[in-house]
C-alpha positions as CSV (number, residue, x, y, z in Angstrom):
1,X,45.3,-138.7,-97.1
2,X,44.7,-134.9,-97.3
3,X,41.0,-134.2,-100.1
4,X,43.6,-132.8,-102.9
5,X,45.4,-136.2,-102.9
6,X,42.7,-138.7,-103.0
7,X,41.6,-135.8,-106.0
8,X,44.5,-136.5,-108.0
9,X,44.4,-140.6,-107.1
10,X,40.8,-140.6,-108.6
11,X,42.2,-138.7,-111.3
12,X,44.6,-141.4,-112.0
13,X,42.5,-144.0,-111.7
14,X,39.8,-142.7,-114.0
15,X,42.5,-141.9,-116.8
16,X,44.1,-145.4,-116.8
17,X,41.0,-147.1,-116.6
18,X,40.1,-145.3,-120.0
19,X,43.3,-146.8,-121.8
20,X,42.2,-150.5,-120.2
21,X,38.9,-150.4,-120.8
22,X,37.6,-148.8,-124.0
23,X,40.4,-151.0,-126.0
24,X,38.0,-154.0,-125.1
25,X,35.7,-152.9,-127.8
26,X,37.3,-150.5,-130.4
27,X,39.4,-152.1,-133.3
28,X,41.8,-148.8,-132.6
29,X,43.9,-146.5,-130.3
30,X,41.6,-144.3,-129.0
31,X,42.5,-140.6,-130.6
32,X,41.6,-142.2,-134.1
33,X,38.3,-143.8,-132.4
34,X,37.5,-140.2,-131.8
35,X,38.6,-138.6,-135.2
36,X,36.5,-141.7,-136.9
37,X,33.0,-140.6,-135.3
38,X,33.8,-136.5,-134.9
39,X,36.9,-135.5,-137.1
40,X,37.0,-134.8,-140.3
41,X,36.3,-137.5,-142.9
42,X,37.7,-139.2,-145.1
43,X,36.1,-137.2,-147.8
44,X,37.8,-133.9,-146.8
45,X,40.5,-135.2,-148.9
46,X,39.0,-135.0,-151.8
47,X,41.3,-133.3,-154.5
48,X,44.4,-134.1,-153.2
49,X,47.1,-136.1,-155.1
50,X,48.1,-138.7,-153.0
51,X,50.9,-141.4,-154.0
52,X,50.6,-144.8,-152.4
53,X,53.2,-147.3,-152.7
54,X,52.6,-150.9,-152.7
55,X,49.2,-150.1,-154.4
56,X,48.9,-153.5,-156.0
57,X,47.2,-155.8,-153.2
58,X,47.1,-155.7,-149.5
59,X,46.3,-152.2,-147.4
60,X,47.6,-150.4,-150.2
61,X,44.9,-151.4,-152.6
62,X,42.1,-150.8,-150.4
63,X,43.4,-147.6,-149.1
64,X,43.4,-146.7,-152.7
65,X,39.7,-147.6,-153.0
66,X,39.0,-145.4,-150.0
67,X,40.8,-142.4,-151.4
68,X,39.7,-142.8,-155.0
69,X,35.4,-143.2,-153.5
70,X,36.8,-139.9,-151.3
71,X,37.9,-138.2,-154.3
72,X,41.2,-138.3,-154.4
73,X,43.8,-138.1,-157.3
74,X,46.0,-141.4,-157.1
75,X,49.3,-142.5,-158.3
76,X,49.7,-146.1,-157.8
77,X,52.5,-147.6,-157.7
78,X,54.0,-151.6,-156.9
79,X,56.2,-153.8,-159.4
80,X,52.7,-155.8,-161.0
81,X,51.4,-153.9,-163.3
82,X,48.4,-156.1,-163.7
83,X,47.7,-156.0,-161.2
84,X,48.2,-151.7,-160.8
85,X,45.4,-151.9,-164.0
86,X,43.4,-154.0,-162.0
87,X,43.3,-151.3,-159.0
88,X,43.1,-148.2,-161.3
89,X,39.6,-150.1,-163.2
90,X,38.0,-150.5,-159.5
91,X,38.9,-147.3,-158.3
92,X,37.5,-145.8,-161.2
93,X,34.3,-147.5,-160.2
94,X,34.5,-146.6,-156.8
95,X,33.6,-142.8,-158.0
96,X,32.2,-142.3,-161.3
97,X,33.5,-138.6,-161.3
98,X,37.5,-139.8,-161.6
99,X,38.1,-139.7,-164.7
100,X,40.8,-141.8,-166.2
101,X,43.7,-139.8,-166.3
102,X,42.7,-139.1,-162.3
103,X,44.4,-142.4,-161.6
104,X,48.2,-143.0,-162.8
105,X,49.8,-146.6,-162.5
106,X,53.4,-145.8,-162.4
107,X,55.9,-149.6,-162.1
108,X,57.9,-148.9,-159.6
109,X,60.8,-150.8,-157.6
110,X,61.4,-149.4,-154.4
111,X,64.8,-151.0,-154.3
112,X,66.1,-149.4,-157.2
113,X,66.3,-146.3,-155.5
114,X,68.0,-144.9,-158.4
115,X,64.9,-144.7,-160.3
116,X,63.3,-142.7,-157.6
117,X,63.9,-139.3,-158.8
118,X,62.4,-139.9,-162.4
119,X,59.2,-140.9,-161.0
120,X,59.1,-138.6,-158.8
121,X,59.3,-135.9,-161.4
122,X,56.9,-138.1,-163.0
123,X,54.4,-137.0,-160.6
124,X,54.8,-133.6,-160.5
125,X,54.8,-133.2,-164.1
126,X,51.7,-135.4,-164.5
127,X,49.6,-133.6,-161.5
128,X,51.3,-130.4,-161.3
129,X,51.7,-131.2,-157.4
130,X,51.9,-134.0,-154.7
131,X,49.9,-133.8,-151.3
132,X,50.2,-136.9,-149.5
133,X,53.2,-139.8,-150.0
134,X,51.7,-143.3,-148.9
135,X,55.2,-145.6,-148.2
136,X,53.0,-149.2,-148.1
137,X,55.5,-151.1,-149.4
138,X,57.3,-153.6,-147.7
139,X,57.9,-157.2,-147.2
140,X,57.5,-159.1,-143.4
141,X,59.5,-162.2,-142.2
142,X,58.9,-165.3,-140.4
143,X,62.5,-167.3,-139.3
144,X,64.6,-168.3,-136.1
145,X,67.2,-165.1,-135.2
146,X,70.6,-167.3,-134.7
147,X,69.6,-168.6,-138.5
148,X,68.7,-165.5,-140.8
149,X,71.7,-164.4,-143.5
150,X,73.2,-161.6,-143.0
151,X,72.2,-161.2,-146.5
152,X,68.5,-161.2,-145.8
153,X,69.0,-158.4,-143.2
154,X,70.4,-156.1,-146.0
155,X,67.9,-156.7,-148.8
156,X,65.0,-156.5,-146.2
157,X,66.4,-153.1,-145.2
158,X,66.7,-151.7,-148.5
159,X,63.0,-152.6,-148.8
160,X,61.7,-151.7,-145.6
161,X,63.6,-149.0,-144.4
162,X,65.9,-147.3,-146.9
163,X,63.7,-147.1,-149.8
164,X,61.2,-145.2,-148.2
165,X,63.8,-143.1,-146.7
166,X,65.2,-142.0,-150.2
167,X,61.5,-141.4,-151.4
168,X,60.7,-139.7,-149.0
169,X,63.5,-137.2,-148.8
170,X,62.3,-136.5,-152.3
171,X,59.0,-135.5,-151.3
172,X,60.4,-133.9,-148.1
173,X,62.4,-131.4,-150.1
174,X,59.7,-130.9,-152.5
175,X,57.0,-130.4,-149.9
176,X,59.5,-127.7,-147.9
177,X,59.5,-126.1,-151.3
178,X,55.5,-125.7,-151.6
179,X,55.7,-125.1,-147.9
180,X,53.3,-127.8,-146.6
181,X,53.1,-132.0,-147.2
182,X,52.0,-135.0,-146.1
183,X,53.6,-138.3,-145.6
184,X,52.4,-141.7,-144.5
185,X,54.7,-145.0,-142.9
186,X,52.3,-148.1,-142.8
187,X,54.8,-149.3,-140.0
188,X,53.4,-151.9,-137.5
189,X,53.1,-152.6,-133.7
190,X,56.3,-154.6,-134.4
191,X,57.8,-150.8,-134.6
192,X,57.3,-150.8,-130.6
193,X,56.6,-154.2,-129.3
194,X,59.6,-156.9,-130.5
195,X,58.4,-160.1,-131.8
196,X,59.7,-164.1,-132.3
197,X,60.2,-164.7,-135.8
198,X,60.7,-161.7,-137.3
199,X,63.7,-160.2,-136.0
200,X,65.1,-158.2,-139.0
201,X,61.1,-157.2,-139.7
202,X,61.1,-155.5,-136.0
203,X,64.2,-153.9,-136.6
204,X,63.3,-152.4,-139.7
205,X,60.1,-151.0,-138.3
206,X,62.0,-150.1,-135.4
207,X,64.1,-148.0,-137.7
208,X,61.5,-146.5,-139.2
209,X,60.0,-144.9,-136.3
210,X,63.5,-143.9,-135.7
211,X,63.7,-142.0,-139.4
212,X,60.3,-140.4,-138.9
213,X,60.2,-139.2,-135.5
214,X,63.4,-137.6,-136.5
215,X,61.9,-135.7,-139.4
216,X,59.2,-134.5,-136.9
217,X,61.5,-132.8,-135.0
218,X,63.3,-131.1,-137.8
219,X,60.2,-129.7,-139.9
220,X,56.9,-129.3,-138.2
221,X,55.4,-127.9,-141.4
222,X,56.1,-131.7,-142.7
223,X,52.6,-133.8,-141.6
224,X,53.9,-137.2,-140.6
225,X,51.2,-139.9,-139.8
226,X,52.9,-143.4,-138.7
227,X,50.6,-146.0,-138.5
228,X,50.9,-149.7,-136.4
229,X,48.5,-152.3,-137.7
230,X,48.3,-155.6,-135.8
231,X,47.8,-158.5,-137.8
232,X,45.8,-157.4,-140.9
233,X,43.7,-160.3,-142.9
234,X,46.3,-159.9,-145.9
235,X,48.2,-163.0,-148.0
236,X,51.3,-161.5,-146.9
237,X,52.7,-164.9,-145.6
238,X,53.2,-166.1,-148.9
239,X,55.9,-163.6,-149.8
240,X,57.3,-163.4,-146.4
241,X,61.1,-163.4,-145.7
242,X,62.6,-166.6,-144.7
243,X,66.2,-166.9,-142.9
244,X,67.9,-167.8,-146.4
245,X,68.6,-165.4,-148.6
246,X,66.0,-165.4,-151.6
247,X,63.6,-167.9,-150.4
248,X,60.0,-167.0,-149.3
249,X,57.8,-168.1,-146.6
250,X,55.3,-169.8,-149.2
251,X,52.3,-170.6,-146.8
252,X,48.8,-168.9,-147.7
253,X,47.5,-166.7,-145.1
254,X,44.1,-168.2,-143.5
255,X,41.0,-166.4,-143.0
256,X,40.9,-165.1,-139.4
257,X,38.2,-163.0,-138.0
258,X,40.5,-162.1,-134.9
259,X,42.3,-160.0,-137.9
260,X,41.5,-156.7,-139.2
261,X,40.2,-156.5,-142.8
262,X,42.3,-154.9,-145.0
263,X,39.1,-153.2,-146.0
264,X,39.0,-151.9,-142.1
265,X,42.8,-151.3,-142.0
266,X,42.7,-148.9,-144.9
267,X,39.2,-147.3,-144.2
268,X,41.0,-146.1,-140.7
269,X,43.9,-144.9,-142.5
270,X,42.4,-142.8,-144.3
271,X,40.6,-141.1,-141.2
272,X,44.5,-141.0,-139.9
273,X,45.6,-139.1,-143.2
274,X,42.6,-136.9,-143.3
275,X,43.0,-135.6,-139.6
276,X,46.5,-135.2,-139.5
277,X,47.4,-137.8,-137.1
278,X,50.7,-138.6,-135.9
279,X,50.9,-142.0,-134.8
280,X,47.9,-144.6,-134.6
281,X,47.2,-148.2,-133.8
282,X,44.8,-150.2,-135.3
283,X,44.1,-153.8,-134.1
284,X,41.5,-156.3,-132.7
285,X,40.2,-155.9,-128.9
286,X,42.4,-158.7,-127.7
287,X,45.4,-157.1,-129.3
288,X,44.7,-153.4,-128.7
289,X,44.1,-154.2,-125.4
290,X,47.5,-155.8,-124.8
291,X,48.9,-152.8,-126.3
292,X,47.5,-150.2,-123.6
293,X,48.6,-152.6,-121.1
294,X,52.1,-152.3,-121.9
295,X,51.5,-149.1,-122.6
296,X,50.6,-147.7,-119.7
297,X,52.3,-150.0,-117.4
298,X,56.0,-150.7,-119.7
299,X,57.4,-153.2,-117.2
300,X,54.7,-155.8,-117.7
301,X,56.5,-156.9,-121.4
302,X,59.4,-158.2,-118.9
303,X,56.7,-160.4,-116.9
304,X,55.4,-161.6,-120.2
305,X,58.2,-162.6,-121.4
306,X,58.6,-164.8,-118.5
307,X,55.4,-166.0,-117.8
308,X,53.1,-166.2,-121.0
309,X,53.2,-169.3,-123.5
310,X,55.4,-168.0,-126.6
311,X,52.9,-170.1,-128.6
312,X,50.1,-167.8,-127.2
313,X,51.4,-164.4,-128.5
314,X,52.2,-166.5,-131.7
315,X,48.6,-167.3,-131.6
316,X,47.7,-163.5,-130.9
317,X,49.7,-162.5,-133.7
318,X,48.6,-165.0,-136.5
319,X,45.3,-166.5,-135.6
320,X,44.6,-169.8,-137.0
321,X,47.9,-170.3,-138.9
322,X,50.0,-169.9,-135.7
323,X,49.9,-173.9,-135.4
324,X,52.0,-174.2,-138.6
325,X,55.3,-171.7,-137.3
């Protein structure tokens, strides 16, 4: 073995041993590790008008706090206006130089797509511009593949996948009009790693990877920041997808500390936003870890599949409530 070989072997070594080893104490892929301690922060956005869907609970409400403390001009939107108020008060708090008309709740269903353009113009006519597009809404799923209705496959990809698309083909031809734009897919690691139980959730984030990457072909002017949570300390199990057609999952998410806070989720999102980032992870060690494993070595899914406990990734992927599926 010739001195430029064992060089390059070192070389190797030293880089994949990076992506195995950091992931044992960051709660996120490592670019947005980096971009967290010396990229811009999240207070570089201040002034922009930033849109966030699914503002009413969840990642989207936090990530609204984050942006309103960073200065930000929000639109908020979700179908519970109530609960939109609710936001829009505590964001106000969160910087005491918003002032009210800073923060818009607009009611919004993203499946009636056909009301997308109105508030779209709604937008523009009430900040004179849009900077950022958040798509955060969405629904997940937990039920057996051979059992779901074909029905629950087509509303959950109205919701997941096709109303964001028709948004943001709005904001895509009013951002190439302006000449810059930003927008933001709170996706999931279920975009890139399948999972049991949720087979129409995986293929919608599947999709939208598909849409997205697509768009970053076309228009590199276009900012495009996908991001992959792991399991995110959310009550999202209550509204859930079942396999039948109208029904929801109806269990109340535990508290789990081997879950990211939403708090977290949405503090690191906005580092993503603010830095231009194009795709990100953020997850626990044990998670993230798992991740760079079958990132850097792809065949390894195929062994898991074989060799690892079901119940285990189960466990991985829902913490203390895992023992209920």
């Amino acid at each position: 073995m010739d001195f430029f070989t064992v060089i390059v072997f070192a070389l190797l070594i030293f880089y994949y041993g990076i992506y195995l080893i950091l992931p044992c104490i960051f709660d996120c892929d490592l670019l947005l590790k980096f971009k967290e301690i010396f990229g811009k922060p999240v207070s570089s956005l201040k002034g922009k008008v930033v849109w966030i869907t699914g503002a009413s609970s969840g990642i989207g409400e936090q990530l609204a706090y984050v942006l309103a403390k960073a200065g930000c001009k929000l639109i908020l939107s979700a179908r519970r206006v109530p609960e939109l108020e609710q936001v829009k008060k505590r964001c106000l708090q969160e910087n005491k130089y918003l002032t009210d008309d800073d923060v818009a709740v607009y009611p919004l269903d993203m499946i009636n797509v056909d009301s997308h353009k109105e508030a779209f113009l709604y937008v523009i006519d009430k900040f004179g511009k849009l900077d950022v597009l958040v798509n955060n809404a969405g629904r997940s799923q937990r039920a057996q593949w051979r059992e779901i209705e074909i029905e629950v496959d087509r509303e959950m990809f109205e919701l997941n996948v096709l109303s964001i698309v028709c948004l943001s083909r709005l904001a895509v031809q009013y951002f190439l009009q302006t000449g810059t734009g930003h927008i933001v897919i709170n996706s999931s690691v279920a975009g890139f790693v399948p999972l049991a139980m949720s087979a129409t959730y995986c293929a919608t984030k599947y999709a939208l990877h598909g849409y997205f990457e697509s768009l970053k072909q076309e228009h590199s002017n276009i900012d495009v920041t996908i991001v992959c949570p792991g399991p995110v300390q959310t009550n999202f199990l209550a509204k859930c997808f079942t396999e039948k057609f109208g029904a929801q999952y109806g269990i109340d998410t535990k508290i789990d500390e081997k879950k990211i806070s939403a708090k977290r989720c949405a503090t690191l999102m906005g580092v993503a936003i603010a830095n231009k980032l194009d795709y990100v992870w953020i997850a626990k060690p044990n998670l993230l870890r798992l991740l760079y494993i079958l990132y850097c070595f792809p065949n390894v899914l195929k062994w898991l599949r074989k060799q690892v406990d079901p119940k285990y990734l189960m466990r991985l992927r829902e913490g203390n409530i895992a023992g209920q599926n």
